[in-house]
ZAMARGU-4260 file (C-alpha; in steps of 0.2 Angstrom, whole numbers, plus 5000, padded with zeros to 4 digits):
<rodrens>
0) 5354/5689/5462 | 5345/5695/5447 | 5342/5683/5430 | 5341/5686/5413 | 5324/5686/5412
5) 5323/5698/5428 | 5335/5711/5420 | 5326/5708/5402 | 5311/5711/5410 | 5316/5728/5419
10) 5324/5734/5401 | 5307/5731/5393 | 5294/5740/5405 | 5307/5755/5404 | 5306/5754/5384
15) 5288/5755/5388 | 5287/5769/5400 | 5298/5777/5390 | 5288/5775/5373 | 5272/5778/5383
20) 5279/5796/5390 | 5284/5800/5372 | 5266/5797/5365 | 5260/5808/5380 | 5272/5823/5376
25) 5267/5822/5356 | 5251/5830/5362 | 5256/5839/5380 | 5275/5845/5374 | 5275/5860/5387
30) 5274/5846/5403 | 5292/5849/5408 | 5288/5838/5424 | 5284/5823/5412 | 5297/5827/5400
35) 5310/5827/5415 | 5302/5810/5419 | 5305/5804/5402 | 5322/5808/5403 | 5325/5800/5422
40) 5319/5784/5413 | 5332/5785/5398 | 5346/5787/5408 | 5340/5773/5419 | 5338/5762/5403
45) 5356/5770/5396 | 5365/5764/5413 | 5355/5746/5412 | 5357/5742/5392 | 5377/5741/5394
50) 5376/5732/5409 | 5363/5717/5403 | 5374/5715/5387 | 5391/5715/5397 | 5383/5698/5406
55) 5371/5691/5393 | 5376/5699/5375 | 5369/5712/5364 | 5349/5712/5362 | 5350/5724/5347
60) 5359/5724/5331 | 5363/5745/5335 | 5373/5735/5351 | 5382/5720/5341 | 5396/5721/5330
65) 5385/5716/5313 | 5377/5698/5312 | 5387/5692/5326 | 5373/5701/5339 | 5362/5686/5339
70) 5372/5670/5338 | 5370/5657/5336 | 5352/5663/5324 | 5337/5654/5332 | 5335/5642/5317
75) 5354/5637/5317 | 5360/5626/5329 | 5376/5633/5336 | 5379/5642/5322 | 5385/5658/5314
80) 5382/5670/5298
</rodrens>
């Protein structure tokens, strides 16, 4: 069974492959292989995103509904906005 910090983890290094292929195709933007790449990654990182925040909640405001995406706030205990 995968954890939260396993499946926080996997999230993360796609963000960064994904961010890392971006760069790359700013200065090669006719590398269709890379660009297919790229978007192999985002789908992969589009099916996992709904699936973390089904078992663990929303890890970015886009995802929450409003200030309710990070509760309780770290400086709150068991808290709420």
């Amino acid at each position: 069974m995968i954890n939260t910090n396993d499946c926080l983890h996997n999230l993360m290094a796609l963000r960064f492959v994904m961010w890392d292929l971006h760069l790359y195709l700013d200065t090669h933007p006719d590398d269709e292989e890379k660009l297919c790449l790229l978007n192999t990654y985002k789908e992969k990182y589009a099916a996992m995103l709904p699936e973390y925040e089904s078992k663990y909640g929303p890890l970015c405001p886009e995802t929450g509904a409003g200030c309710s995406w990070l509760t309780p706030f770290p400086w709150v205990k068991g808290g709420c906005c």
